[in-house]
C-alpha positions as CSV (number, residue, x, y, z in Angstrom):
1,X,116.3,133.3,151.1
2,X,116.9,129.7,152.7
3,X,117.6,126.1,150.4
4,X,114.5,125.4,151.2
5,X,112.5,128.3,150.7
6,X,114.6,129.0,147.4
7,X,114.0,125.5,146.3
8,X,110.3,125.7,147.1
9,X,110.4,128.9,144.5
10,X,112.3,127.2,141.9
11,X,109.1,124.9,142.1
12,X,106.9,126.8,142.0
13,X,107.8,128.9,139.1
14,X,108.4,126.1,137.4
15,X,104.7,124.7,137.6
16,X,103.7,128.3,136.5
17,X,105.9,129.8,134.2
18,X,108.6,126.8,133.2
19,X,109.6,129.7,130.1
20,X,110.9,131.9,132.9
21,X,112.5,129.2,134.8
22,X,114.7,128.4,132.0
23,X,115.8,132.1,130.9
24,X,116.8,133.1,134.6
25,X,118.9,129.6,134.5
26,X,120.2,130.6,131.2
27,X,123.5,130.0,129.9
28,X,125.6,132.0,127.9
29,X,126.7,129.6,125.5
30,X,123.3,129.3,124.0
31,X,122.9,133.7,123.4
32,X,124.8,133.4,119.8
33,X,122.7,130.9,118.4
34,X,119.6,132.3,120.2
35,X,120.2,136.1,118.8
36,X,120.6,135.0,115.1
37,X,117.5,132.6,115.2
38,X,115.5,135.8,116.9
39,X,116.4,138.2,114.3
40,X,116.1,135.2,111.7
41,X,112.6,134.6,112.8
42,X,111.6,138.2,113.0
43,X,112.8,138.6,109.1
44,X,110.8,135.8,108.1
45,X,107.7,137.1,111.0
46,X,107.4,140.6,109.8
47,X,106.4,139.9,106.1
48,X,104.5,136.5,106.7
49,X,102.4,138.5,109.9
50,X,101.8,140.9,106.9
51,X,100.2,138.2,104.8
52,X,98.5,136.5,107.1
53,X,97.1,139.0,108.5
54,X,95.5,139.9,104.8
55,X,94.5,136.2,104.4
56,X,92.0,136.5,107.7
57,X,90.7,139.9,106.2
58,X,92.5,142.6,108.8
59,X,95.0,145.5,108.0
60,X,98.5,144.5,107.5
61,X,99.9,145.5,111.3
62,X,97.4,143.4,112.8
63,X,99.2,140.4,111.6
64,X,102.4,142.1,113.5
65,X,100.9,142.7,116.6
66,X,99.8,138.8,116.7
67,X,103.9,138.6,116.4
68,X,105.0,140.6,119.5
69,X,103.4,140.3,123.1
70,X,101.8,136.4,121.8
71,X,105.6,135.4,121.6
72,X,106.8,137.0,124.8
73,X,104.2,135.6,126.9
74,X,104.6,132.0,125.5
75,X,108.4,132.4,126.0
76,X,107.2,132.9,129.3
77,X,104.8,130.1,130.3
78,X,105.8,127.5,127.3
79,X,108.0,124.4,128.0
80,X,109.3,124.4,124.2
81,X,112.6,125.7,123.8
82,X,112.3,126.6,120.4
83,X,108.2,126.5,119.5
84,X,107.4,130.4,117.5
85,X,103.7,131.4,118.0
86,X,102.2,134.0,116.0
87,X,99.7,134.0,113.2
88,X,99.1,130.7,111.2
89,X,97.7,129.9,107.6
90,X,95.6,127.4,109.1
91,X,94.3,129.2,112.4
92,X,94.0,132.5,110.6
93,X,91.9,131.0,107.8
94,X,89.7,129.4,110.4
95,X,88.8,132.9,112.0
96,X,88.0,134.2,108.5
97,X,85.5,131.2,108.0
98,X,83.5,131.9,111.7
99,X,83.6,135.7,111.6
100,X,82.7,136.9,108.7
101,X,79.2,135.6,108.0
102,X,78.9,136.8,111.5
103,X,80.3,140.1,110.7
104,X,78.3,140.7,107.8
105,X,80.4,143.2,106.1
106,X,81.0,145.5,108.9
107,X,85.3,145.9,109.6
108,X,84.9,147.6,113.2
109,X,82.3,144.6,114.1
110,X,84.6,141.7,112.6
111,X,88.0,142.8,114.5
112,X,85.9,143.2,117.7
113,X,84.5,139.2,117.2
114,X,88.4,138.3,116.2
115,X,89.5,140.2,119.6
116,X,87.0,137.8,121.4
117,X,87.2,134.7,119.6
118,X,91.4,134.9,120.6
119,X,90.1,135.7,124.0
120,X,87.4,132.6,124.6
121,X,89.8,130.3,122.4
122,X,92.9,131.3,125.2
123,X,90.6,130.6,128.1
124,X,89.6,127.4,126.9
125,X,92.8,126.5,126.0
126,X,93.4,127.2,130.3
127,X,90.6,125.5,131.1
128,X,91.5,122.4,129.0
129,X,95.2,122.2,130.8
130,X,93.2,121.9,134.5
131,X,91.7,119.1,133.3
132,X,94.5,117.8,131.9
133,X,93.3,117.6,128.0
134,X,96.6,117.8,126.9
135,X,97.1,114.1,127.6
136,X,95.3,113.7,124.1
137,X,98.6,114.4,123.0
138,X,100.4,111.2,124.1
139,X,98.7,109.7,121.4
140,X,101.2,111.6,119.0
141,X,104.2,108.6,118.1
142,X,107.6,108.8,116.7
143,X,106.5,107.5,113.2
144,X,103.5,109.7,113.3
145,X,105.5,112.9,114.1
146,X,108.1,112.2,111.3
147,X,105.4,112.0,108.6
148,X,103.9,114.6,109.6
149,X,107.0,116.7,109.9
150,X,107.8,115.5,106.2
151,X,104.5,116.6,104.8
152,X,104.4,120.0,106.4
153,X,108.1,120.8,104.8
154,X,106.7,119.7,101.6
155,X,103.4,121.8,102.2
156,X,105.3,124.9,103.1
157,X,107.8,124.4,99.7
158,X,104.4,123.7,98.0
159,X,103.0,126.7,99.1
160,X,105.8,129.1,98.1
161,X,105.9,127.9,94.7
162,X,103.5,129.9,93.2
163,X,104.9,133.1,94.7
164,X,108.2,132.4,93.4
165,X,106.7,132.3,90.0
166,X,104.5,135.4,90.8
167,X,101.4,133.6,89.9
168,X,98.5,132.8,92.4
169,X,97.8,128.9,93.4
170,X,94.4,129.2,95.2
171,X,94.0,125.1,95.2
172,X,94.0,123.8,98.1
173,X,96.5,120.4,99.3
174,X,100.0,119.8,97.8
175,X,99.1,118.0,94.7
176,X,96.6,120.3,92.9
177,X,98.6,123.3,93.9
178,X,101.3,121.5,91.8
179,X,99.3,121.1,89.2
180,X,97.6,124.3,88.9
181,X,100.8,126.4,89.1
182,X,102.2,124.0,86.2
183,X,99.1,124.8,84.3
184,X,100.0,128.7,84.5
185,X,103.2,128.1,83.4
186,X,102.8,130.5,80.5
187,X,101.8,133.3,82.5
188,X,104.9,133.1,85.0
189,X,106.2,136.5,86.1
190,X,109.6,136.4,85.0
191,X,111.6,139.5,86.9
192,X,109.5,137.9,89.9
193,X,111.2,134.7,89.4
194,X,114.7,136.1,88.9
195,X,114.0,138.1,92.3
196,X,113.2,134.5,94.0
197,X,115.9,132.7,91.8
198,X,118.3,135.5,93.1
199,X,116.9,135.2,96.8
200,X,118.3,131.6,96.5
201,X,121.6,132.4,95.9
202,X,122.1,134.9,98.4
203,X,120.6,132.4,100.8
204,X,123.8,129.7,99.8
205,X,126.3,132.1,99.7
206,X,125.7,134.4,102.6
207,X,127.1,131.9,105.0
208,X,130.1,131.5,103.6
209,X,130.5,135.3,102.9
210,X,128.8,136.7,106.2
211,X,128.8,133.7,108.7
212,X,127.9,135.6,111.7
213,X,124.6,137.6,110.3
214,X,121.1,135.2,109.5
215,X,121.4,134.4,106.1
216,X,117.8,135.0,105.9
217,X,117.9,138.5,107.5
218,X,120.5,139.1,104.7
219,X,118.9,137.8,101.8
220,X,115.2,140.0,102.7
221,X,117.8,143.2,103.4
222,X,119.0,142.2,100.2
223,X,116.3,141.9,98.1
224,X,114.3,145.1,99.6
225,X,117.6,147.6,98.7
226,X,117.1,146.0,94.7
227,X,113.8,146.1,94.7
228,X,113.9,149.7,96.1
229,X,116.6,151.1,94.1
230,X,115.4,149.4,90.7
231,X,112.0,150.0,91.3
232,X,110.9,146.8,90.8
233,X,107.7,147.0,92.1
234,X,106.9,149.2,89.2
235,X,107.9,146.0,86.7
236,X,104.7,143.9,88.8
237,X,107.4,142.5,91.3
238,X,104.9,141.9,94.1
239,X,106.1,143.5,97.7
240,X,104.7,143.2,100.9
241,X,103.7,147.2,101.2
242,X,103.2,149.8,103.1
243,X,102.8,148.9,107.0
244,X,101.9,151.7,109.6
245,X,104.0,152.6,112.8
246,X,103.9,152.0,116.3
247,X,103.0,149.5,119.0
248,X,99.1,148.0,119.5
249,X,97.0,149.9,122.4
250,X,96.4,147.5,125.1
251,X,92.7,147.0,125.5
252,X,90.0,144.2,127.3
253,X,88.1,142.3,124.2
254,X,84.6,143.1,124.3
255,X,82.8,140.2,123.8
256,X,79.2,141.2,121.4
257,X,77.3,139.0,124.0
258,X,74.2,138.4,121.1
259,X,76.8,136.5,119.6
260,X,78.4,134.4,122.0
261,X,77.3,131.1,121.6
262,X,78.2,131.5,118.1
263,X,82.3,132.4,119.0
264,X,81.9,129.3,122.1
265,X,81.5,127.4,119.1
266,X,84.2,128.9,116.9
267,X,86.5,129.2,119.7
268,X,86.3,125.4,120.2
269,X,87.0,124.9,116.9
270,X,90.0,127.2,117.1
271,X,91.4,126.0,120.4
272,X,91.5,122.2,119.0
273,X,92.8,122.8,115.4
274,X,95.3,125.1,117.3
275,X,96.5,122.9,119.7
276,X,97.1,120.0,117.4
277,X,98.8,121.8,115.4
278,X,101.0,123.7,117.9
279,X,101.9,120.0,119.7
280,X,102.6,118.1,116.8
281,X,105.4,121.2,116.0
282,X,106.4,121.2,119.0
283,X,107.0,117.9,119.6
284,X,108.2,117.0,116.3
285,X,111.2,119.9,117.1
286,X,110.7,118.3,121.2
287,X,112.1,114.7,119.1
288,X,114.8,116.1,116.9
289,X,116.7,118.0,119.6
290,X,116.2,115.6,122.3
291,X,114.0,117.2,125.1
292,X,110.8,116.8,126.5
293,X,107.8,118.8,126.7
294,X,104.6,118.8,128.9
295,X,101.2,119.0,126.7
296,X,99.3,120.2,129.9
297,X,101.7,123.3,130.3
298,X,101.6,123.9,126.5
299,X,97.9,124.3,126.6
300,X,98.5,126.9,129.3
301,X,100.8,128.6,127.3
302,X,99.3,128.6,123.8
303,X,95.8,130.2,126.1
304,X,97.7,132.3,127.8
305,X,99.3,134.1,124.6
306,X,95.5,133.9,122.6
307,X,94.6,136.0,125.3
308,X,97.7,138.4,124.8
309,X,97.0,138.4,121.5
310,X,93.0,139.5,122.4
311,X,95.1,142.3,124.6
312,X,96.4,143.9,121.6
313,X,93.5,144.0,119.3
314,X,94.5,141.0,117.4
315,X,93.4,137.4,116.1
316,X,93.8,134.1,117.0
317,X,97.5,132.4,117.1
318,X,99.0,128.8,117.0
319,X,102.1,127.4,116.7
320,X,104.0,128.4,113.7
321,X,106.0,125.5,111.9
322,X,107.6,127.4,109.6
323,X,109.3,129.8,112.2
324,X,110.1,127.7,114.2
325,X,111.8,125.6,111.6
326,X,113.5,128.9,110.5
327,X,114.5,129.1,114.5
328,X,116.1,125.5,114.8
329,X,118.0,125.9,111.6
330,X,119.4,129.2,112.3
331,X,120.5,127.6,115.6
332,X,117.8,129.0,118.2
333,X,117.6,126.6,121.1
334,X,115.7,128.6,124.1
335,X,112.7,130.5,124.7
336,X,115.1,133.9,124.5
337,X,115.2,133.1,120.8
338,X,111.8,134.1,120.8
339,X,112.2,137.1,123.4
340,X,114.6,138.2,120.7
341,X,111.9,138.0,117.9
342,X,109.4,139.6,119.3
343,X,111.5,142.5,120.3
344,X,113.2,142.9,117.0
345,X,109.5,142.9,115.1
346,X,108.2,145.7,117.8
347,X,111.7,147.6,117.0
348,X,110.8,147.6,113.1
349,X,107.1,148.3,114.0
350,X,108.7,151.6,115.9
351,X,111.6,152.6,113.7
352,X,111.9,150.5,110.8
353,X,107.9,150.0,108.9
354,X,108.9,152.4,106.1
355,X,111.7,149.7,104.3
356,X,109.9,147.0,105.1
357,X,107.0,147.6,102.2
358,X,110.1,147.1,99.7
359,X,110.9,143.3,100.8
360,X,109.5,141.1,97.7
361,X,107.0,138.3,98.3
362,X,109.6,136.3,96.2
363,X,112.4,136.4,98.6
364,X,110.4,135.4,101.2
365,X,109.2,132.5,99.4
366,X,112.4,131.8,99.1
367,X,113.4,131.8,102.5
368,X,110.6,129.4,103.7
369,X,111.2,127.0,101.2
370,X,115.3,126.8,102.4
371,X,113.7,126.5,106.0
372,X,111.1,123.5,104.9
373,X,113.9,121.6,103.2
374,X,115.8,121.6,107.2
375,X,112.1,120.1,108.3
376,X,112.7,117.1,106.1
377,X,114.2,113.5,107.8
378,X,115.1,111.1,105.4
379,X,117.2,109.5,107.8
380,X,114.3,108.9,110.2
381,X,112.0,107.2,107.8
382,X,115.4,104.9,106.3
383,X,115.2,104.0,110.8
384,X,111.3,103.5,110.7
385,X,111.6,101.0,107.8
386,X,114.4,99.1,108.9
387,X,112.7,98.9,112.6
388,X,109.2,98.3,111.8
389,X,107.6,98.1,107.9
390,X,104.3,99.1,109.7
391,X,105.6,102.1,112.0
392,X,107.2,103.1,107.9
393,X,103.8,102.8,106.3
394,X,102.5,105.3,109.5
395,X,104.5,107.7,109.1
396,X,104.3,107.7,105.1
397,X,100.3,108.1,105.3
398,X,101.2,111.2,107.7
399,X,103.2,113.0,105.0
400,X,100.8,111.6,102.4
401,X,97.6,113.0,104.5
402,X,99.5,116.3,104.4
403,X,100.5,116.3,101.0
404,X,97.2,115.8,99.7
405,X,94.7,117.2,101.9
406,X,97.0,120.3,103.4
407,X,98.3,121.0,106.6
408,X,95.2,121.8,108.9
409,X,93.2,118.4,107.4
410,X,96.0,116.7,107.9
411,X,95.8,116.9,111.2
412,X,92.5,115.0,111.6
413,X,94.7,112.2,109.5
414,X,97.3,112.2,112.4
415,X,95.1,112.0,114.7
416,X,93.3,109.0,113.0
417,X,96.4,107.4,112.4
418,X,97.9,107.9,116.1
419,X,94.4,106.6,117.5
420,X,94.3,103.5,114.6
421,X,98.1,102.9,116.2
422,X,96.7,103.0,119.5
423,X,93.8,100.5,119.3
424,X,95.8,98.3,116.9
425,X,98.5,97.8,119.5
426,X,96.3,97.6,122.4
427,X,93.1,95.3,121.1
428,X,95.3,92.9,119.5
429,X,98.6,92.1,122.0
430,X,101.0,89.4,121.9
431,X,100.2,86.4,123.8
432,X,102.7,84.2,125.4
433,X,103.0,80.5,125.9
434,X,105.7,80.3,129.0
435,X,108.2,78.3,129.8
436,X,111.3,78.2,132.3
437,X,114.7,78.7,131.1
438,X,118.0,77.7,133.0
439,X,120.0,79.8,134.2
440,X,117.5,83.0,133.7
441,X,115.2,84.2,136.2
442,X,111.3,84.3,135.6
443,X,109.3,82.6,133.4
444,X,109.6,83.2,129.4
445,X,108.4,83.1,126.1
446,X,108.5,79.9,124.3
447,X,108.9,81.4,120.7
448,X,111.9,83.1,122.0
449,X,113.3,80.5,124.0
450,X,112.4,77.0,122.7
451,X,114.1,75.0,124.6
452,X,112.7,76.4,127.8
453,X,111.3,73.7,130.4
454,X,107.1,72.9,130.3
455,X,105.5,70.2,132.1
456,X,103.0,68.4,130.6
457,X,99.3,69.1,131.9
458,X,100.5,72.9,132.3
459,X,99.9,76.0,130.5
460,X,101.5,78.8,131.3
461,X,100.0,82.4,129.0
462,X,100.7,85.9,129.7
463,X,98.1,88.3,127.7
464,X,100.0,91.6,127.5
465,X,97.8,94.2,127.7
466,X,94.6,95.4,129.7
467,X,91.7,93.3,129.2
468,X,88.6,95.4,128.6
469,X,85.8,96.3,125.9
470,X,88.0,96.5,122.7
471,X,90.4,93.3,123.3
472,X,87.7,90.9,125.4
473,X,86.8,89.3,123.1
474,X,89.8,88.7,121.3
475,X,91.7,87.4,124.8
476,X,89.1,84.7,125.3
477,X,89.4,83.7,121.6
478,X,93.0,83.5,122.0
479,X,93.5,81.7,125.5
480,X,91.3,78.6,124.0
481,X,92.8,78.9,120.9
482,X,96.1,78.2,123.4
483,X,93.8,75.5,125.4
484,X,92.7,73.8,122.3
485,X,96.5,73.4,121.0
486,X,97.8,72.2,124.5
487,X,95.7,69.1,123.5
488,X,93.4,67.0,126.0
489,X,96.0,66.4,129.0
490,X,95.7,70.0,130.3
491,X,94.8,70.0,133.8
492,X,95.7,73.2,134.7
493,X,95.8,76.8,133.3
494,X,97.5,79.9,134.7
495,X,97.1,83.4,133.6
496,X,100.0,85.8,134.4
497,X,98.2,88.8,135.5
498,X,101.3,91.3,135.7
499,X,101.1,92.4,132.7
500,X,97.2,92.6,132.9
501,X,96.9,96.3,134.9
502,X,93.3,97.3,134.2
503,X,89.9,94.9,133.4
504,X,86.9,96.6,133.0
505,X,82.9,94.9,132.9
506,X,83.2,93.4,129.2
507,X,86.5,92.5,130.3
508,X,85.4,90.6,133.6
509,X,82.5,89.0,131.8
510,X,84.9,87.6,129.2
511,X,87.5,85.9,132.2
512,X,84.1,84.5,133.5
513,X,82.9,82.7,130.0
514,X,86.0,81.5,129.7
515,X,86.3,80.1,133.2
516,X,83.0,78.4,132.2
517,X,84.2,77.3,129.0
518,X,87.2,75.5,131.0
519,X,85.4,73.9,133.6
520,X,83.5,72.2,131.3
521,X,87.0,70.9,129.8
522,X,88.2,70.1,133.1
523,X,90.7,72.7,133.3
524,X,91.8,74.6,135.7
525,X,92.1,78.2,135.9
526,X,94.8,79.8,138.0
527,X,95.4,83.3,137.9
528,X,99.1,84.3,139.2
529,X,100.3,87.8,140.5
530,X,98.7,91.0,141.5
531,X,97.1,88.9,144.6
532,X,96.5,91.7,146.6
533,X,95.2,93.9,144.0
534,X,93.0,91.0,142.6
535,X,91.9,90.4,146.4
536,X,91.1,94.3,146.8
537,X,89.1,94.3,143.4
538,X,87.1,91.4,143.8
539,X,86.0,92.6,147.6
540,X,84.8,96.5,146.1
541,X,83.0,95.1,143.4
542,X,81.1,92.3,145.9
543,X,82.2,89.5,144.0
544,X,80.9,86.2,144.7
545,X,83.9,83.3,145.5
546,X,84.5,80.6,142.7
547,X,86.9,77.8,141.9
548,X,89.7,80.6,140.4
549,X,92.7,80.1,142.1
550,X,95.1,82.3,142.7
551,X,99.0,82.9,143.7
552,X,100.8,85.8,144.5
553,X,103.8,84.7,141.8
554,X,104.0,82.0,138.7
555,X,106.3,80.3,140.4
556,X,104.6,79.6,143.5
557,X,101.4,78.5,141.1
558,X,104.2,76.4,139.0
559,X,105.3,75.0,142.5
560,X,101.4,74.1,143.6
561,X,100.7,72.4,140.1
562,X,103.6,70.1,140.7
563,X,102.2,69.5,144.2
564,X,98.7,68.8,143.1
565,X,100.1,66.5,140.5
566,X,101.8,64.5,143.2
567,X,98.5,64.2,145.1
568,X,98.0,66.9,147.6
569,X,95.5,69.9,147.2
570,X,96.2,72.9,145.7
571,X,95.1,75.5,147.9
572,X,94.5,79.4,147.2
573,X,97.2,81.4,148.3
């Protein structure tokens, strides 16, 4: 094969499946990391696809064959290096909510509807990414990210809580789940607690003892041989159970088609909540270890493995935050971590289901809540406040929005608060008063540079943003508030339009009142830059000529002002 036709290739398997690109240009440095973070994940997989699997109503292995082909398949078309699918709190109590009014009791008839709900939510999820949905994403900032990273550490150690104590915390949110589990304080399972408190310990010491095995894969090993040769289980030590062998059949969903606009709807549902939640793990990890990700491709990916998961008879699937915090701090940093997962979890599935029904629900508690404590970033939030109070306050209503509402509400917050962020920035923008500095190129901002040169009868404003429907209003408001203060000598007034890259109707309607407003002042108004563009726009939309003037630069509309002032006309450019 040629350069070129090799390098045509690398393209195009990077457009379809950027997860293979990167594992056949893998390096070797990266395999120790990635092998303990796989088997770390699968030790942490195995027990929590058990539970979740049991929280959306189906038979434990179900929640283990979400864990297996799902994984592969995002390794394969993902652009996260370190992002664990599989089943979710969140997405799996979603499914349970749609199907089973629907299902009305009936088991065979409720995994059939999960099989097609994963299946419509994957292709929508595909169908979104060709339109390019994923762009909703952008909206996602720093601040945002870190809050909400903060909150879904403390919502994971939240959650766990109550199993370390061996007592059940059904409230929902951070804060009453705190509060009931205090209230229950008398009924605390002790030998469960010593299990957890145990679990805790072999999780410090293990990497000091046995630094080259996962101290999490330890600890559960650990904590299954006690609980197996004490019987323990016996003394009301909860375990995860009995979990059958063998891989899932690979099968077509069949879709009950009486019911189909009734999954549309829930796999709508599914596909958004899924795909906020997957992106704002993904990026938060994206952030901390310094790469970049592409929302459209991540859509892809996250439909593409719903429909694996609809392959092998399962449910729905979304990112998984705490696996892939269990990935990033047992040192996974490539898709093969996940490869590695997903092979070790259908290895135990084959060979291995018998001792995994003696792992205690204790130790795995324990496990997550040492995995949420590496989610936690103190030192971003101490760089958020001492860059921006407001960007601190953002990302402190993220982790507040988690902690009190939960995880998959939450995400309606973030969302809020990314789209607050947005119009906040956009509908209210600086505005500049100019003025030319020696020595430095261009024209700049007074406030910054006060003794920059202004000559009197001249106003110089740059409005730094796009004007149109949400900021229109408050552009004209604030260009005569700038008129008004340059007193009754103004004569002329220019606009810098570099900065100003889109104007829409309400936008265009404002520039024309307040052309009005300024001919009636006997002002001036120049608009400077974008000439061409501004020449190209005004031609499309059939616009009639008026007294605007406009210049190619600011300083060619400084350079006519001077000009005019000396008694020639100022002509157009």
């Amino acid at each position: 094969m040629g350069k070129a036709q090799h390098g045509r290739f690398s393209r195009g398997l990077q457009r379809l499946a950027p997860g293979l690109a990167a594992l056949l240009a893998y390096r070797r440095r990266d395999l120790p990391g990635d092998l303990v973070a796989g088997v770390s994940v699968a030790a942490v997989a195995l027990p929590v696809g058990v539970a979740y699997a049991q929280l959306a109503g189906f038979s434990p292995v179900v929640g283990l064959y979400a864990s297996i082909l799902p994984l592969l398949v995002y390794a394969l078309f993902g652009t996260s290096r370190q992002l664990i699918v599989g089943p979710d709190a969140a997405t799996c109590a979603l499914v349970a909510s749609a199907l089973v009014p629907l299902a009305a009791g009936d088991g065979e008839l409720y995994l059939s509807l999960s099989v097609a709900l994963a299946g419509l939510t994957g292709v929508f999820c595909i169908l979104a990414s060709f339109i390019r949905l994923g762009a909703l994403a952008d909206f996602l900032s720093k601040p945002i990210l870190v809050g909400f990273l903060n909150g879904v550490s403390v919502h994971i150690l939240a959650g766990q809580l109550g199993k370390l104590a061996g007592v059940s915390v059904a409230a929902p949110g951070v804060v009453p789940a705190a509060v009931q589990l205090l209230e229950q304080y008398a009924d605390f399972h002790w030998p469960t607690l010593l299990v957890g408190l145990s679990a805790f310990a072999v999780l410090l010491l293990s990497p000091r003892l046995l630094p080259r095995l996962p101290a999490a894969l330890v600890t559960l090993v650990v904590a299954a041989v006690v609980v197996a040769v004490f019987r323990l289980d016996q003394l009301g030590v909860t375990v995860v159970g009995a979990v059958p062998a063998g891989l899932p059949e690979l099968k077509l969903p069949a879709v009950p088609w009486e019911l189909l606009d009734e999954l549309v709807a829930a796999a709508l549902g599914v596909a958004l909540v899924s795909f906020s939640s997957m992106m704002l793990t993904a990026r938060s990890f994206a952030a901390k270890n310094h790469y970049e990700i592409d929302a459209d491709r991540e859509l892809a990916a996250l439909g593409a493995a719903n429909i694996a998961a609809a392959l092998t008879q399962s449910f729905a699937i979304s990112g998984a935050d705490s696996r892939t915090a269990m990935s990033d701090a047992a040192g996974g940093r490539t898709q093969l971590a996940g490869v590695i997962a997903a092979l070790t979890i259908a290895v135990v599935l084959l060979f291995l289901s018998g001792p995994l029904r003696f792992v205690p629900i204790a130790a795995l508690a324990a496990v997550l809540i040492m995995a949420s404590i590496s989610l936690l970033d103190v030192r971003g939030l101490v760089l958020l406040l001492r860059f921006s109070r407001i960007e601190f306050v953002f990302a402190m209503l993220a982790t507040l929005g988690v902690i009190w509402v939960g995880a998959i509400k939450a995400i309606l917050v973030v969302l809020v608060l990314s789209l607050i962020r947005f119009v906040r920035l956009s509908s209210r923008p600086r505005v500049d008063v100019l003025g030319k500095v020696a020595g430095i190129s261009g024209f700049h901002h007074l406030a910054n540079h006060p003794q920059a040169t202004t000559w009197p009868g001249l106003l110089l404003l740059r409005f730094n943003a796009p004007v149109v429907f949400f900021n229109a209003n408050y552009f004209r408001q604030q260009v005569e508030h700038a008129v008004e203060r340059a007193g009754a000598g103004l004569h002329w007034l220019v606009l810098d339009a570099m900065p100003i890259t889109q104007m829409d109707v309400t936008g265009y309607l404002a520039v024309e009142e307040l052309r009005a407003t300024l001919r009636q002042q006997g002002v001036q108004l120049v608009v400077a830059g974008r000439y061409q563009e501004l020449m190209a726009w005004r031609k499309a939309h059939a616009l009639e000529d008026d007294d605007t003037l406009y210049f190619p630069t600011m300083r060619k509309a400084v350079k006519a002002f001077l000009e005019w002032q000396e008694g020639g006309d100022a002509e157009e450019a």
